[in-house]
FITORLUM-974139 format. One line per 4 residues: their letters; for each residue x, y, z of N, C-alpha, C, O. Coordinates in pm, whole numbers, plus 50000, padded with zeros to 5 digits. Atoms other than C-alpha are relative to their C-alpha. Layout:
REM FITORLUM-974139
a	X/Y/Z/X/Y/Z/X/Y/Z/X/Y/Z | ...
***
This chain:
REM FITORLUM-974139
xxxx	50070/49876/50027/62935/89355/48867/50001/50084/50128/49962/50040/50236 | 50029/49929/49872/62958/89641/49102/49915/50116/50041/49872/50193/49955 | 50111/49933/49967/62736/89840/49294/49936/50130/49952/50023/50214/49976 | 50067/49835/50128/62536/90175/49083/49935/50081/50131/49866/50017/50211
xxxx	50103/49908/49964/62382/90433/49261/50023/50153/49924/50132/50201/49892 | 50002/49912/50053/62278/90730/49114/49822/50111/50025/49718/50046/50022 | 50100/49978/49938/61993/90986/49217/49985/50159/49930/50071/50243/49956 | 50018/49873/50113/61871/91297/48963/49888/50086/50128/49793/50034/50186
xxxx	50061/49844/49887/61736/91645/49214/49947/50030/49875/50018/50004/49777 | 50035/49900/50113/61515/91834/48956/49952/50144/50129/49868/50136/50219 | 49983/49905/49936/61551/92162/49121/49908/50095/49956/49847/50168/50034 | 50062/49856/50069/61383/92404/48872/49972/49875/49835/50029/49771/49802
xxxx	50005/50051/50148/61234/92309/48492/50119/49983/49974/50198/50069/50015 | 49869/49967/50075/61530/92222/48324/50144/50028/50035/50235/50075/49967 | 49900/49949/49883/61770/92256/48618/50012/49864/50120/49952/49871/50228 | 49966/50077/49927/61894/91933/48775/50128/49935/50088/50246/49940/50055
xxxx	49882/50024/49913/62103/91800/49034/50060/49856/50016/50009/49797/50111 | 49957/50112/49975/62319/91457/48994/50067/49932/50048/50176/49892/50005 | 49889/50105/49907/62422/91245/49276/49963/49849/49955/49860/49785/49933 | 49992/50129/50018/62586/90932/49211/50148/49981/50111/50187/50069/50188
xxxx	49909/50059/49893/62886/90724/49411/50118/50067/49959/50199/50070/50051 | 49940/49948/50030/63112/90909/49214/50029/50138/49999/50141/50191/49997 | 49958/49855/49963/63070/91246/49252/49788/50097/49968/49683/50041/49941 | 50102/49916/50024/62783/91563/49217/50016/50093/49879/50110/50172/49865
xxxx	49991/49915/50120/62693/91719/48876/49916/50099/50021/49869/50105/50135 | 50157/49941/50050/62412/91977/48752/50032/50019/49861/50128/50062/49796 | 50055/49952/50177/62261/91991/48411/49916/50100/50035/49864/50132/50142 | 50111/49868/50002/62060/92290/48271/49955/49949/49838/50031/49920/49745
xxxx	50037/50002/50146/61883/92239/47966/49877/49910/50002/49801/49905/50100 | 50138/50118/49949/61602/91950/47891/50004/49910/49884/50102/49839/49862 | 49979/50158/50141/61565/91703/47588/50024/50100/49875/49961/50205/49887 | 49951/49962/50009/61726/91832/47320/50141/50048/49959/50209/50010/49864
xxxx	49872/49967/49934/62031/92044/47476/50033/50000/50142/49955/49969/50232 | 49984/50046/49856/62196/92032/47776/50136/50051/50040/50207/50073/49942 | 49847/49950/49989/62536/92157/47936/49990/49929/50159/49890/49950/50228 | 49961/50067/49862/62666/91944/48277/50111/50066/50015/50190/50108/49931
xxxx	49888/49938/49973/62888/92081/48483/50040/49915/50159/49986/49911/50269 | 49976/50156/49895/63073/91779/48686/50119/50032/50055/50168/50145/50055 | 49878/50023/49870/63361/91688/48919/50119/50092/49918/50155/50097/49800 | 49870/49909/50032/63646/91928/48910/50008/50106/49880/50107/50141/49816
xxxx	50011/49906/50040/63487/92174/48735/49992/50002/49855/49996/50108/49793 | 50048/50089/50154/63420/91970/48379/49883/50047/49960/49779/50028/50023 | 50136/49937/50094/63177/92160/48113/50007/49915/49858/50081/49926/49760 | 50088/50040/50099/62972/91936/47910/49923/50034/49881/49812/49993/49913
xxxx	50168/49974/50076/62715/92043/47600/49979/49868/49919/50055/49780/49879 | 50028/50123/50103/62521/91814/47406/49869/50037/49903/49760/50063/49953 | 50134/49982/50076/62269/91868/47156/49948/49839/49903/50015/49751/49850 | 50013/50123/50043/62086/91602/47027/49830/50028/49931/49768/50118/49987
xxxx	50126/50059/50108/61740/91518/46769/49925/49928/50133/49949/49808/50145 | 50085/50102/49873/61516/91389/47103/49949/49885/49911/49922/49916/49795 | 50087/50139/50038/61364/91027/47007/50068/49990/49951/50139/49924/50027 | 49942/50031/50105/61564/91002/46731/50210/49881/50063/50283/49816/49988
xxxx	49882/50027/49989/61908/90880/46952/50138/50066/49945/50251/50032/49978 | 49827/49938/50044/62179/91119/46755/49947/50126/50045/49851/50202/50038 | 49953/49838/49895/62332/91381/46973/50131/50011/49976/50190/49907/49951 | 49827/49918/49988/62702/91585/46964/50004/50066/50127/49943/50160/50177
xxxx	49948/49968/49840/62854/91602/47291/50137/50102/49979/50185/50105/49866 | 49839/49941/49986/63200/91826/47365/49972/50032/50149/49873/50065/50215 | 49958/49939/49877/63344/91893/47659/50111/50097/49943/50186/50091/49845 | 49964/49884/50008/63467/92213/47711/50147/50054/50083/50146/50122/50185
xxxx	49815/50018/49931/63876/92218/47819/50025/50186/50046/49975/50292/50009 | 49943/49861/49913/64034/92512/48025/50070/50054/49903/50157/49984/49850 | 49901/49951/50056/64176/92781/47818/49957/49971/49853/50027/50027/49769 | 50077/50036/50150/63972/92653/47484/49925/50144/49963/49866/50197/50057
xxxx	50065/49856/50083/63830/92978/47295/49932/49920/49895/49916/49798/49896 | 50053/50065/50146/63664/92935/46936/49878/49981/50002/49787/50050/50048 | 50160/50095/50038/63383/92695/46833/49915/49948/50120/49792/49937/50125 | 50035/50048/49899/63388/92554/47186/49909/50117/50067/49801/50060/50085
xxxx	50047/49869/49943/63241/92902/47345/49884/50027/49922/49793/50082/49984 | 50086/49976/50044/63019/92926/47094/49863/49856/49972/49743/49846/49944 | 50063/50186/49994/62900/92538/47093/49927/50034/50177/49806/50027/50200 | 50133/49986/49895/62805/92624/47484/49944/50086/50050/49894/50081/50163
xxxx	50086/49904/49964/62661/92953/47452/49880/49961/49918/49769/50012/49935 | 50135/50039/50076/62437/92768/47191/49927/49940/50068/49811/49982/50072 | 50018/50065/49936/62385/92502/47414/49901/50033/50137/49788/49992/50162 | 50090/49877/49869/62268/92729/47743/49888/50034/49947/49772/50001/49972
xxxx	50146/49931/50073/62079/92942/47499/49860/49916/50002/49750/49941/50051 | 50160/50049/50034/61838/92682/47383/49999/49908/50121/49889/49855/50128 | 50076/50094/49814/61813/92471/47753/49946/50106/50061/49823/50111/50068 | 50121/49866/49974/61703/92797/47887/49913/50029/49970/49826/50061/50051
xxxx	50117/49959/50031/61478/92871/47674/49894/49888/50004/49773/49903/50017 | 50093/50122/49960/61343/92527/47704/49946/49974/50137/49828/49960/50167 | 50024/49989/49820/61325/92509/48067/49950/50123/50021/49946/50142/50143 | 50070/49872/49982/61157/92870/48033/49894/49983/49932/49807/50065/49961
xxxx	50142/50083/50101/60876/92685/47772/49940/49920/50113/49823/49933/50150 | 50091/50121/49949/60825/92390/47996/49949/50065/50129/49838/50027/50167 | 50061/49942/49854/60790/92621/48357/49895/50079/49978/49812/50102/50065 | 50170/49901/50063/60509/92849/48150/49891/49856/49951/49768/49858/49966
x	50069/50105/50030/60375/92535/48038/49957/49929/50078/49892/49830/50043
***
Protein backbone atom coordinates (compact mmCIF):
# COMPACT_ATOMS: atom_id res chain seq x y z
CA UNK A 1 0.00 0.00 0.00
CA UNK A 2 1.40 3.36 -0.74
CA UNK A 3 1.61 6.51 0.87
CA UNK A 4 -1.93 9.16 0.54
CA UNK A 5 -1.69 12.57 1.28
CA UNK A 6 -4.17 14.86 0.47
CA UNK A 7 -5.15 18.33 2.13
CA UNK A 8 -8.68 20.37 1.09
CA UNK A 9 -7.96 24.80 1.49
CA UNK A 10 -11.62 26.05 1.83
CA UNK A 11 -10.88 29.45 0.61
CA UNK A 12 -14.38 31.05 0.29
CA UNK A 13 -18.06 29.14 0.86
CA UNK A 14 -18.05 26.84 -1.79
CA UNK A 15 -14.56 27.60 -3.14
CA UNK A 16 -11.85 25.06 -2.37
CA UNK A 17 -8.37 24.33 -2.83
CA UNK A 18 -6.92 20.56 -3.33
CA UNK A 19 -3.49 19.54 -2.49
CA UNK A 20 -2.54 16.08 -2.75
CA UNK A 21 0.99 14.20 -3.85
CA UNK A 22 -0.24 14.35 -7.14
CA UNK A 23 -0.95 17.54 -8.11
CA UNK A 24 -3.29 21.00 -7.11
CA UNK A 25 -7.04 21.25 -8.00
CA UNK A 26 -9.96 23.82 -7.05
CA UNK A 27 -13.61 23.01 -6.81
CA UNK A 28 -16.43 25.65 -6.77
CA UNK A 29 -19.71 24.50 -5.93
CA UNK A 30 -20.80 22.52 -2.51
CA UNK A 31 -22.96 19.28 -2.02
CA UNK A 32 -24.93 18.84 -4.73
CA UNK A 33 -22.83 20.41 -7.78
CA UNK A 34 -19.50 21.02 -8.27
CA UNK A 35 -16.99 21.74 -11.25
CA UNK A 36 -12.93 20.87 -10.47
CA UNK A 37 -10.55 22.23 -12.36
CA UNK A 38 -7.23 19.89 -12.06
CA UNK A 39 -3.75 19.18 -13.46
CA UNK A 40 -3.24 20.38 -16.95
CA UNK A 41 -6.06 22.28 -17.15
CA UNK A 42 -8.92 19.28 -16.73
CA UNK A 43 -12.74 20.58 -16.24
CA UNK A 44 -14.80 18.43 -14.12
CA UNK A 45 -18.86 18.87 -13.28
CA UNK A 46 -20.78 16.68 -11.20
CA UNK A 47 -24.15 16.89 -10.01
CA UNK A 48 -25.37 14.62 -7.68
CA UNK A 49 -28.85 13.87 -5.11
CA UNK A 50 -26.56 14.75 -1.67
CA UNK A 51 -27.12 11.69 0.90
CA UNK A 52 -28.60 9.77 -1.51
CA UNK A 53 -24.91 8.58 -3.29
CA UNK A 54 -26.09 9.06 -7.20
CA UNK A 55 -24.23 11.75 -9.00
CA UNK A 56 -23.26 12.39 -13.06
CA UNK A 57 -19.82 13.40 -13.49
CA UNK A 58 -18.29 14.62 -17.20
CA UNK A 59 -15.29 15.95 -17.85
CA UNK A 60 -15.15 18.57 -20.12
CA UNK A 61 -12.49 17.84 -23.33
CA UNK A 62 -10.79 20.74 -25.34
CA UNK A 63 -12.68 21.82 -28.31
CA UNK A 64 -16.11 19.98 -26.99
CA UNK A 65 -19.20 22.46 -27.71
CA UNK A 66 -22.90 21.13 -27.14
CA UNK A 67 -24.37 19.48 -24.01
CA UNK A 68 -20.92 19.66 -22.43
CA UNK A 69 -21.05 23.74 -22.19
CA UNK A 70 -24.24 23.60 -21.12
CA UNK A 71 -23.75 20.58 -18.45
CA UNK A 72 -20.98 23.18 -16.87
CA UNK A 73 -22.72 26.33 -17.13
CA UNK A 74 -25.45 24.34 -15.19
CA UNK A 75 -23.05 23.08 -12.96
CA UNK A 76 -21.28 26.71 -11.96
CA UNK A 77 -24.74 28.14 -11.96
CA UNK A 78 -26.10 26.14 -9.13
CA UNK A 79 -22.45 25.87 -6.94
CA UNK A 80 -22.59 29.55 -7.00
CA UNK A 81 -25.59 30.00 -6.01
CA UNK A 82 -25.01 27.54 -3.30
CA UNK A 83 -21.89 28.90 -2.01
CA UNK A 84 -23.83 32.39 -2.21
CA UNK A 85 -26.80 30.56 0.22
CA UNK A 86 -24.32 29.06 2.58
CA UNK A 87 -21.92 32.62 2.94
CA UNK A 88 -25.49 34.59 3.77
CA UNK A 89 -26.23 31.82 5.93
Amino acid sequence: MGLRFRKIITLLPGVKLNISKSGVSASVGGKGASVNIGKGGRVKGTVGLPGSGISYSEEMKPGSTGKVFYFVALVVGVGVAYGIYLWLH
